[in-house]
C-alpha beads as a LAMMPS data file, in Angstrom:
LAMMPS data file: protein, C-alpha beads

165 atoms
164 bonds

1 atom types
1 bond types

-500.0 500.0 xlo xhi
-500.0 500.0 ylo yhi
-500.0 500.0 zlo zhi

Masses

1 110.0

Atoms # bond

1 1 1 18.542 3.296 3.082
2 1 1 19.741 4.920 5.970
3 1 1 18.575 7.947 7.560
4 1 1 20.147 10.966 9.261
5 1 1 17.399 12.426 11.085
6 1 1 15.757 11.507 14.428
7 1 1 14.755 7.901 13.496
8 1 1 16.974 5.904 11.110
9 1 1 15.570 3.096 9.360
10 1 1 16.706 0.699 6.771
11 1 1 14.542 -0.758 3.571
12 1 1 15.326 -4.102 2.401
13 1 1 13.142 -7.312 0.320
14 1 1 10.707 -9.237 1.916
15 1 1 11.532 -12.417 2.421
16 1 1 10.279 -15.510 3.664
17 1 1 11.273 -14.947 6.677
18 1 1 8.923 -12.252 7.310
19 1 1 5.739 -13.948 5.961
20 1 1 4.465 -14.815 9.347
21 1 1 5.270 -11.066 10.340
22 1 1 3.390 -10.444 7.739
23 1 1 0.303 -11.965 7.795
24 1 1 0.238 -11.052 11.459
25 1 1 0.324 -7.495 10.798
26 1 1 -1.625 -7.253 8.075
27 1 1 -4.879 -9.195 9.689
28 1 1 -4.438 -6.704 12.331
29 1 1 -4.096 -3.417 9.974
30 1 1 -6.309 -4.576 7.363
31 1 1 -8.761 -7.049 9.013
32 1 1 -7.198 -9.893 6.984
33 1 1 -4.206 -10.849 4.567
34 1 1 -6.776 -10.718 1.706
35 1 1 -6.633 -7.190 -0.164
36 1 1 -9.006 -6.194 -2.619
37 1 1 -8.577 -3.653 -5.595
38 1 1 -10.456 -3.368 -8.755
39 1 1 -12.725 -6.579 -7.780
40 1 1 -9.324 -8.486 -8.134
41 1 1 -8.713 -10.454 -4.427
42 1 1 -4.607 -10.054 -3.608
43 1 1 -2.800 -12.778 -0.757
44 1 1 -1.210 -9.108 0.122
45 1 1 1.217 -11.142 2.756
46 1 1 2.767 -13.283 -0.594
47 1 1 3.133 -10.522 -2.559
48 1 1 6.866 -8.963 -3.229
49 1 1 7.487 -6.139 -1.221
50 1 1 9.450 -4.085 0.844
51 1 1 10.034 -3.735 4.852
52 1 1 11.352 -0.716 6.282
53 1 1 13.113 -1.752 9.777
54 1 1 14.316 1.108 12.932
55 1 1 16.444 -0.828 15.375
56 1 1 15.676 -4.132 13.698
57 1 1 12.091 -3.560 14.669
58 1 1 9.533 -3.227 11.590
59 1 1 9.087 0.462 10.937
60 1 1 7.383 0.017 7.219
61 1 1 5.715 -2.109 5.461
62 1 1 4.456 -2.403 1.336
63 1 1 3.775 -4.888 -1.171
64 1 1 3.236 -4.710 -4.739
65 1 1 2.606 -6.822 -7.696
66 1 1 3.467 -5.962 -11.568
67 1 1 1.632 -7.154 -14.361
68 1 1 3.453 -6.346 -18.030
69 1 1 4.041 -3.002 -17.810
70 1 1 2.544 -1.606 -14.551
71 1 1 3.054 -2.245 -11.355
72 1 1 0.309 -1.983 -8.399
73 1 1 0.735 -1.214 -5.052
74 1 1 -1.420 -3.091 -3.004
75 1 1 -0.640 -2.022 0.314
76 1 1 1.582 0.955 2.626
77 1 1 1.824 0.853 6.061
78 1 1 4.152 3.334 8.041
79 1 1 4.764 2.249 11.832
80 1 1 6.451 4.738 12.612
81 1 1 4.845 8.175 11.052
82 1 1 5.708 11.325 9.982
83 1 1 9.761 10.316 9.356
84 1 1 9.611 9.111 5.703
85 1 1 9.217 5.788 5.635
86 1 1 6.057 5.389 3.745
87 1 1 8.144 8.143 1.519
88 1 1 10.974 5.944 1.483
89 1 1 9.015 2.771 0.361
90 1 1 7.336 4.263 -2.440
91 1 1 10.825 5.382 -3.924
92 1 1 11.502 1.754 -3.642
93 1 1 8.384 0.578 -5.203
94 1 1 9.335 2.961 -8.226
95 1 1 13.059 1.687 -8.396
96 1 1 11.930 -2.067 -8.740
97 1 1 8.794 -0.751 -11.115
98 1 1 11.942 0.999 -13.291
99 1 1 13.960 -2.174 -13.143
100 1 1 11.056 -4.000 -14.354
101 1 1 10.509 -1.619 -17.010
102 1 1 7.225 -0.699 -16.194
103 1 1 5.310 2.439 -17.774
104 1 1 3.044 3.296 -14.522
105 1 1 2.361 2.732 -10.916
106 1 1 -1.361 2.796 -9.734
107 1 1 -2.999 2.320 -6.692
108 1 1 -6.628 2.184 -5.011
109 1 1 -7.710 3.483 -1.630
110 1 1 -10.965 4.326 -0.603
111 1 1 -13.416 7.149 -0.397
112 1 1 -12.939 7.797 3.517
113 1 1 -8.582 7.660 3.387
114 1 1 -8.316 11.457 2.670
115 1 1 -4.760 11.395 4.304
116 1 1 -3.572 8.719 1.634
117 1 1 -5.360 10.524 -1.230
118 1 1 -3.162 13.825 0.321
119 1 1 0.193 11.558 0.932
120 1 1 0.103 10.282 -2.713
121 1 1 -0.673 13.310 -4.667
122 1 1 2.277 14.740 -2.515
123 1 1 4.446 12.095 -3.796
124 1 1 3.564 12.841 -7.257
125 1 1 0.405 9.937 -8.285
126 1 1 -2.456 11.778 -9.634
127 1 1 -6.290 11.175 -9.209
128 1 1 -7.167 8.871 -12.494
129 1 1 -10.442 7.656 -11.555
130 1 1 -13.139 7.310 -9.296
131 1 1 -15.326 3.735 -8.740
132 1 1 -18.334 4.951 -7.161
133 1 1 -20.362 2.393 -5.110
134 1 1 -16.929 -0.303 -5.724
135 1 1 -16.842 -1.421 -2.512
136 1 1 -20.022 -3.246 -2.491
137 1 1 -18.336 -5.801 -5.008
138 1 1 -15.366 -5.736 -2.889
139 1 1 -17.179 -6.457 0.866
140 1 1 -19.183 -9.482 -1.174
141 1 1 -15.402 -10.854 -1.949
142 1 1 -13.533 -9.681 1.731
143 1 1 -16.525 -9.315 4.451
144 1 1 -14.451 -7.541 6.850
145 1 1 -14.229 -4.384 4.983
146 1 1 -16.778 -2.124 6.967
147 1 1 -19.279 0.165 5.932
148 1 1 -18.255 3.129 7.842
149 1 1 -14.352 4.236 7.162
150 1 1 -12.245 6.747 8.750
151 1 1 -13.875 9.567 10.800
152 1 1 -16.782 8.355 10.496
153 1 1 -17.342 8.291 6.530
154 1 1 -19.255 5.781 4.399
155 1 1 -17.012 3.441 2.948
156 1 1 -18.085 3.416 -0.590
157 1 1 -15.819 4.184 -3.223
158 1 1 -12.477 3.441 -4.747
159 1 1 -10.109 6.420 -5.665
160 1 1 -7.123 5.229 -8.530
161 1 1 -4.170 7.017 -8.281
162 1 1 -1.446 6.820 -10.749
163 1 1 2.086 8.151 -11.464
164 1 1 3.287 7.684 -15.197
165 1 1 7.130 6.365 -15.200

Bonds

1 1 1 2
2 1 2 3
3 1 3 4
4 1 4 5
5 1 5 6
6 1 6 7
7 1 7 8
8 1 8 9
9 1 9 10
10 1 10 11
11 1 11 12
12 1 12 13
13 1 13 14
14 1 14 15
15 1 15 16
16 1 16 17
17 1 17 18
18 1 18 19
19 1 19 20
20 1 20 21
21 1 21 22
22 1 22 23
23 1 23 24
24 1 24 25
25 1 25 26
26 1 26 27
27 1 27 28
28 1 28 29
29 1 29 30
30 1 30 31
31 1 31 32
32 1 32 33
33 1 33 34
34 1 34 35
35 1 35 36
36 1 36 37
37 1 37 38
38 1 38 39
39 1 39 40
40 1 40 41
41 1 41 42
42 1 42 43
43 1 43 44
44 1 44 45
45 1 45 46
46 1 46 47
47 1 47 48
48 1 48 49
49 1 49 50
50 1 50 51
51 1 51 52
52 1 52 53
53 1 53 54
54 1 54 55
55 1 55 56
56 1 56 57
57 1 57 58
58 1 58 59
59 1 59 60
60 1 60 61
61 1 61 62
62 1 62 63
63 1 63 64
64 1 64 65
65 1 65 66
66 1 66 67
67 1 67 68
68 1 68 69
69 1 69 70
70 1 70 71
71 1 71 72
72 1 72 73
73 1 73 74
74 1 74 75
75 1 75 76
76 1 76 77
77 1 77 78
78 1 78 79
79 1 79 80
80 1 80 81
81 1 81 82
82 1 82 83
83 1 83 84
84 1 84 85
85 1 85 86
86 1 86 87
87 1 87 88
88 1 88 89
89 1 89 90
90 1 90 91
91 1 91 92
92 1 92 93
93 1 93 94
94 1 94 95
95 1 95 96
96 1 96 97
97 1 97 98
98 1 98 99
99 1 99 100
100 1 100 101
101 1 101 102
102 1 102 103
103 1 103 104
104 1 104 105
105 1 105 106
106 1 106 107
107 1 107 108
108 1 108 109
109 1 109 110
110 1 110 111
111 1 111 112
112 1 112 113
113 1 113 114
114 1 114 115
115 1 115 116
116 1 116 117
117 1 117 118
118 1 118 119
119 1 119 120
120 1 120 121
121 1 121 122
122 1 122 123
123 1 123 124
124 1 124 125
125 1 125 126
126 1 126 127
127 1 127 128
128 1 128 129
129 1 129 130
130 1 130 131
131 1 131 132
132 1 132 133
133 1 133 134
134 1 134 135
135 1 135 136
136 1 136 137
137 1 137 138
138 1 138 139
139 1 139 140
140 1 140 141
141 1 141 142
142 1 142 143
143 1 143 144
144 1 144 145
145 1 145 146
146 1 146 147
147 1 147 148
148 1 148 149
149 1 149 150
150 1 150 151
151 1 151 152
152 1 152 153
153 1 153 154
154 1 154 155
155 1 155 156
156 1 156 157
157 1 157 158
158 1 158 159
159 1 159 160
160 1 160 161
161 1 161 162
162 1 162 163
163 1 163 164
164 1 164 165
């Protein structure tokens, strides 16, 4: 996809080419590789995904993983902010999730990530359920997740998010 505006990126496949890239960036984003959602541990940096690139420089990054008919995203980074890439990578997401033939895309973030519960709802997912007290399952399966989150909130709780295909 290219861009018109002030930064112009393209989105292409993951390959494994980038899995070092990957892993790299991910253990410094997300303390580790490892991704947990629902109890269920994810090797985020093997997953399929997407990589959004400015200038041949990484500019986006998400993976995903469908099972029968739904397709997950396990994680979104956007290097560069505020120009549509995480945008861009989600319509991605949903063109492979069509291809696939899946019936939904879901999604977990936490309690304390009020900017990605805001980003996805403007994207169209909705709020499907709350997990209260899930992350205590989750830290026993990845240690590094911490107990306090962004601006200074208790890390807790997993929010699912879901858009219906």
């Amino acid at each position: 996809m290219k861009r018109s505006d002030k930064t112009s990126f393209e989105i292409r496949c993951l390959d494994d080419n980038d899995r070092a890239w990957v892993r790299i960036y991910l253990r410094e984003e997300w303390g580790s590789e490892i991704i947990v959602t629902r109890g269920k541990v994810h090797s985020a940096d093997l997953l399929p995904g997407f990589i959004a690139e400015s200038d041949g420089k990484p500019a986006g990054l998400i993976t995903y993983r469908i099972d029968r008919n739904e397709c997950e995203i396990i994680s979104l980074n956007s290097i560069i902010e505020k120009q549509g890439v995480g945008s861009a990578l989600i319509e991605t997401v949903i063109g492979a999730a069509k291809f696939a033939e899946c019936d939904r895309i879901w999604l977990v973030t936490t309690n304390d990530n009020l900017s990605a519960i805001g980003f996805y709802q403007k994207r169209g997912f909705h709020l499907k359920t709350i997990y209260p007290n899930a992350l205590k399952k989750s830290r026993r399966l990845k240690p590094q997740i911490p107990l306090i989150g962004i601006n200074g909130i208790p890390l807790r709780d997993e929010i699912e998010l879901e858009i219906m295909l």
